[in-house]
C-alpha positions as CSV (number, residue, x, y, z in Angstrom):
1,X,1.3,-78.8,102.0
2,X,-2.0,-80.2,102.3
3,X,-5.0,-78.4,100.0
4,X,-7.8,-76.4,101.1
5,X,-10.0,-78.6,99.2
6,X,-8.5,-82.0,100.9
7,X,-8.8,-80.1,104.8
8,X,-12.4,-79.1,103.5
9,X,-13.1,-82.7,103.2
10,X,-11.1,-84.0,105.8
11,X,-13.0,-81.6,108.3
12,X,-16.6,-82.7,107.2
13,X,-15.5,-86.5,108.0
14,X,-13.5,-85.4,110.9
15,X,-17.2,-83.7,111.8
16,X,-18.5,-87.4,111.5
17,X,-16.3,-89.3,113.2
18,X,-16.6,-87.0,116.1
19,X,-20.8,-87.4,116.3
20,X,-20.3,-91.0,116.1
21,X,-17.8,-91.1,119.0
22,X,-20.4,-88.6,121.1
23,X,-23.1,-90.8,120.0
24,X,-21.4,-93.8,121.3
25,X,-20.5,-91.9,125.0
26,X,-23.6,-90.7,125.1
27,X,-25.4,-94.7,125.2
28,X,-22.7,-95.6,127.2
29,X,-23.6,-92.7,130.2
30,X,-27.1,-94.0,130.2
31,X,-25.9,-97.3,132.3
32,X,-22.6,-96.0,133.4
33,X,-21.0,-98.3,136.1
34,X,-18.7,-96.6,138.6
35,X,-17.2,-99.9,139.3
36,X,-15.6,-99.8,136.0
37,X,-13.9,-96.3,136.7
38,X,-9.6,-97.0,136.6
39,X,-7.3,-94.4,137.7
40,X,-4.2,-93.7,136.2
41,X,-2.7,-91.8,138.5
42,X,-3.9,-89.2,141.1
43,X,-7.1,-88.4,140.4
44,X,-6.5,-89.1,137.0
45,X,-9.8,-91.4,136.0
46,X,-10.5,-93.2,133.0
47,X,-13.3,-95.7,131.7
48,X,-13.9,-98.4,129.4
49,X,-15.6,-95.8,127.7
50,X,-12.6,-93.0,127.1
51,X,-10.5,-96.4,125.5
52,X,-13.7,-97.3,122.7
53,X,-14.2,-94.1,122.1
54,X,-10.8,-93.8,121.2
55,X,-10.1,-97.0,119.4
56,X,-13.5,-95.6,117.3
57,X,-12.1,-92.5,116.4
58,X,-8.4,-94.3,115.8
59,X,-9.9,-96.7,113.0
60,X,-11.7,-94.2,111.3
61,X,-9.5,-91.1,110.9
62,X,-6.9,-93.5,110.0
63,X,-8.9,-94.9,106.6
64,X,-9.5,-91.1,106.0
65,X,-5.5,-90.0,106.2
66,X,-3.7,-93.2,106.4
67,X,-0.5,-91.2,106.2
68,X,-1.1,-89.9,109.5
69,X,0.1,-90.7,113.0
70,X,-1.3,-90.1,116.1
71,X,-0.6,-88.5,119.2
72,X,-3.9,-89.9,121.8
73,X,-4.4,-89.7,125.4
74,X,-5.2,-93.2,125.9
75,X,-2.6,-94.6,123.5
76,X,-4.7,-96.8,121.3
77,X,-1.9,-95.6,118.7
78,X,1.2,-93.2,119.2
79,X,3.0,-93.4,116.1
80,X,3.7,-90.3,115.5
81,X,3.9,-89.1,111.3
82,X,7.2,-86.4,110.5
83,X,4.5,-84.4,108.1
84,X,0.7,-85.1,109.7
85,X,-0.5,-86.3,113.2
86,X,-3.8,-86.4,114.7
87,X,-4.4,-85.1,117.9
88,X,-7.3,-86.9,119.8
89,X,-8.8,-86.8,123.3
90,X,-11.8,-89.3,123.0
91,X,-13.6,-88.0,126.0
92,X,-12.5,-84.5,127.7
93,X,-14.1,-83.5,131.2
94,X,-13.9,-87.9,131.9
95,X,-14.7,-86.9,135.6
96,X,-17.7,-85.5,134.7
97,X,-18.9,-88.1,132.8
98,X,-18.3,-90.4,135.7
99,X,-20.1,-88.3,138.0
100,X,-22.9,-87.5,135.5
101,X,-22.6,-83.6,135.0
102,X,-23.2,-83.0,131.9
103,X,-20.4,-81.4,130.1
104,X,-17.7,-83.4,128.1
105,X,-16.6,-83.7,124.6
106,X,-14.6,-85.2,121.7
107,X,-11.8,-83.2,120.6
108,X,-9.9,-84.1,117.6
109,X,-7.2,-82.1,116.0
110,X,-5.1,-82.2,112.5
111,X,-1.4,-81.1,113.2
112,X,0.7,-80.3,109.6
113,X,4.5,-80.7,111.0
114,X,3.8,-78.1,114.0
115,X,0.8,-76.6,113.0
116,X,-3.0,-77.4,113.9
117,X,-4.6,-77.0,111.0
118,X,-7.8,-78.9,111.4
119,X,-9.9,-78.6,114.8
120,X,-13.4,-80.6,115.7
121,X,-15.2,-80.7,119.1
122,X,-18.2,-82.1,119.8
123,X,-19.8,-81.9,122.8
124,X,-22.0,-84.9,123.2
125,X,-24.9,-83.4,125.7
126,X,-25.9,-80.4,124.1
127,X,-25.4,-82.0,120.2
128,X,-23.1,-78.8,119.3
129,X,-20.4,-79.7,117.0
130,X,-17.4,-76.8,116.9
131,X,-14.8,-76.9,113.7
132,X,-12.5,-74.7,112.1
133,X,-9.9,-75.3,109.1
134,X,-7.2,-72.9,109.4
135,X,-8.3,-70.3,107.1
136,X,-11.3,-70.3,107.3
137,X,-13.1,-69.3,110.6
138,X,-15.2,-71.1,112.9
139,X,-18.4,-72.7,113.0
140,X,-20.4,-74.1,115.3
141,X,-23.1,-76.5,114.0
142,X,-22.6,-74.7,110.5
143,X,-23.3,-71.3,112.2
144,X,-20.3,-68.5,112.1
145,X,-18.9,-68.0,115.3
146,X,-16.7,-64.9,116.8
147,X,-15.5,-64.1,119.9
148,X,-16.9,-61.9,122.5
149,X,-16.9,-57.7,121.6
150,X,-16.3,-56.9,125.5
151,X,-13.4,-54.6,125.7
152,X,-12.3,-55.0,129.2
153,X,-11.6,-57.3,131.9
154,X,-14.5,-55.5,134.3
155,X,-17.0,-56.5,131.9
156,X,-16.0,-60.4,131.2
157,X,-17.0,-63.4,132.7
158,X,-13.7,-65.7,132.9
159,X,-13.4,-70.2,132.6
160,X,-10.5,-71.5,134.4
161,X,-9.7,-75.3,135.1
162,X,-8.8,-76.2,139.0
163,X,-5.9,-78.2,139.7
164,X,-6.4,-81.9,140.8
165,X,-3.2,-83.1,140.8
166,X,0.3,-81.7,140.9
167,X,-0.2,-79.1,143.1
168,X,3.3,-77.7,143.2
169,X,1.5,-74.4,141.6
170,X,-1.6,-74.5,143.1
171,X,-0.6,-70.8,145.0
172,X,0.3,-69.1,141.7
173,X,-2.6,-70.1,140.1
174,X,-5.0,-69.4,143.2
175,X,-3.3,-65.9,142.9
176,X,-3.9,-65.5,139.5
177,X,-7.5,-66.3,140.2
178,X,-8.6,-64.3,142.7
179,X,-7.2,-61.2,141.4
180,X,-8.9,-62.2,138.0
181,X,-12.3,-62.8,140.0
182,X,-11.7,-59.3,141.9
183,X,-11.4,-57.8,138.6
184,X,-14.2,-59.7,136.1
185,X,-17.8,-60.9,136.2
186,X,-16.6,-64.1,138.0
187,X,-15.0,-67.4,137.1
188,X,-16.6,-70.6,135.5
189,X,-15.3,-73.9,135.9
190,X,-16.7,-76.0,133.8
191,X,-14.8,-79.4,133.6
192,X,-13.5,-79.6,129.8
193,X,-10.7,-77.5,128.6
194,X,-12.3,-78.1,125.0
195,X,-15.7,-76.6,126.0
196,X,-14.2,-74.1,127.8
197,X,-12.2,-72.9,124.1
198,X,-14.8,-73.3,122.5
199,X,-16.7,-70.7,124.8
200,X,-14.1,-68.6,124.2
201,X,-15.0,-69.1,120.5
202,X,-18.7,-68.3,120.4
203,X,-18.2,-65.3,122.8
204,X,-19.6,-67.4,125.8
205,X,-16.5,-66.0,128.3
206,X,-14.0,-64.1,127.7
207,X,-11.1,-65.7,128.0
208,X,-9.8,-69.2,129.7
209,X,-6.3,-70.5,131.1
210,X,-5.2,-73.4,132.6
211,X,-1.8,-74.9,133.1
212,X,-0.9,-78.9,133.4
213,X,-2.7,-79.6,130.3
214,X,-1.7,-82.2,127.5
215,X,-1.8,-81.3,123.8
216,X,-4.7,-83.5,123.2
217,X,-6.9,-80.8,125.5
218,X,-6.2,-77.9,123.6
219,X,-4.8,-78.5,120.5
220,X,-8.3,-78.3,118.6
221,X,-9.7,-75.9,121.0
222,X,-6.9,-73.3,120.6
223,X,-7.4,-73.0,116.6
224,X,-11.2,-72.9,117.1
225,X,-10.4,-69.8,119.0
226,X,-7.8,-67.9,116.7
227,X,-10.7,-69.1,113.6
228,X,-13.1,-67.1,115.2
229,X,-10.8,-63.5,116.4
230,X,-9.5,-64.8,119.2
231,X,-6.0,-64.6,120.5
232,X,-3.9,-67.9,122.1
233,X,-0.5,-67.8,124.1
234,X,1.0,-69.5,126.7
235,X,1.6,-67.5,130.6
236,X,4.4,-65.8,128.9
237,X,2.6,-64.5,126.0
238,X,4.3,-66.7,123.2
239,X,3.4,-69.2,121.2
240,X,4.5,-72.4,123.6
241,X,0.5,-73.3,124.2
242,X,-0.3,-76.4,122.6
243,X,2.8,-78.7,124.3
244,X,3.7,-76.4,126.8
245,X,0.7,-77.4,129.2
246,X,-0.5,-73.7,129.7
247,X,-3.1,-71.5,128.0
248,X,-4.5,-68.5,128.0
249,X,-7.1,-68.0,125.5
250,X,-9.0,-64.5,125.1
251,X,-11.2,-62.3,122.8
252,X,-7.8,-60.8,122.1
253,X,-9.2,-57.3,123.6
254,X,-8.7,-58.5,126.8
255,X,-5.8,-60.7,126.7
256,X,-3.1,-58.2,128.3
257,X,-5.1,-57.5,131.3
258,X,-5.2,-61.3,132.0
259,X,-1.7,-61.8,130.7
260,X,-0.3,-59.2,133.2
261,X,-1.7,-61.0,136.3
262,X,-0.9,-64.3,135.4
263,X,3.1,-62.9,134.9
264,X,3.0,-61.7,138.2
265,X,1.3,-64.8,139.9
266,X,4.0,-66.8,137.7
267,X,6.9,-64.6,138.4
């Protein structure tokens, strides 16, 4: 089991690397090329930028914990570790950085054997750098954060990601939204499943969910969340949320409301 003192450190150079990788998307946006934009599958869209970014954050967590494996979206490495693997999404919100709206991040995780015990996102436009250690709580840009006080669905503003491929649940979820909309202060979309945890975090919204998202979205995100008060489960209400490519993330006061439509669009 790794020591608090040891994820103390590891988090302020995770912190680092992450600023670097921002700070290197962040030159690159200024004379973006569309022309370079590849799509992996269906409206699936990657850059030259997503793949340094990555290879940046490879090389340097890897002289920090050279014991660790990897688990990354663009693959720059997969071999995965049996005790530690980092969890990395070099660029989240990748269409909005090829569009130029101005929300996307670096999201970097620390997973002990199944648990995340070491979360980092930076997102690059507004400089605000989001950690936790599990343990002890949340920060954003050395500042304490906790979850919103709101105690019911009527008074909470709600993020959600839209489908943009595999549509097979696009009716459930569409469901599960406009009952949610009927019921809050509206819906945000914001393009960045990091951001929008992070949010949840610092008592921006409410609560977010998404499904058909990877383990490199969320898996920072969700223990920034539970850091700072918040409560994390999958449709369901277990604990199936970092690999099971649906989230629901809350202020935990108002996580049953939301968890009760969502099992009923789901059913």
């Amino acid at each position: 089991m790794i020591s608090t003192e040891r994820l103390t450190q590891l988090l302020e150079q995770t912190q680092g690397i992450a600023k670097e990788a921002g700070a290197f998307i962040r030159r690159e946006r200024q004379h973006f090329d569309l022309a370079k934009v590849e799509h992996k599958g269906f409206n699936d869209l990657v850059s030259y930028v997503d793949k340094e970014a990555e290879k940046i954050i490879v090389n340097k967590l890897s002289q920090i914990l050279p014991e660790a494996g990897f688990i990354t979206e663009e693959g720059t490495n997969t071999t995965q570790a049996e005790e530690f693997n980092w969890v990395i999404d070099p660029l989240d919100g990748t269409t909005n950085f090829i569009h130029g709206v101005p929300i996307f991040s670096v999201s970097i995780a620390l997973m002990e054997r199944s648990e995340v015990v070491l979360g980092v996102i930076y997102e690059v436009n507004l400089h605000e750098c989001f950690y936790a250690m599990k343990g002890g709580g949340a920060f954003c840009n050395d500042t304490p954060i906790r979850v919103s006080s709101a105690g019911t669905l009527s008074e909470s503003l709600i993020a959600t990601g839209f489908p943009y491929y595999n549509f097979d649940l696009i009716d459930k979820y569409l469901a599960a939204l406009k009952s949610l909309m009927k019921s809050s202060h509206g819906a945000r979309r914001f393009g960045s499943a990091a951001v929008d945890l992070c949010y949840v975090a610092a008592g921006r919204v409410e609560g977010f969910f998404e499904y058909n998202l990877n383990s490199y979205d969320v898996a920072a995100g969700t223990l920034i969340v539970e850091e700072a008060g918040g409560k994390v489960t999958d449709f369901s209400g277990g604990r199936d949320f970092v690999f099971g490519r649906e989230i629901l993330a809350t202020n935990e006061k108002i996580h049953e409301e939301i968890l009760t439509d969502l099992k009923k669009a789901w059913a």
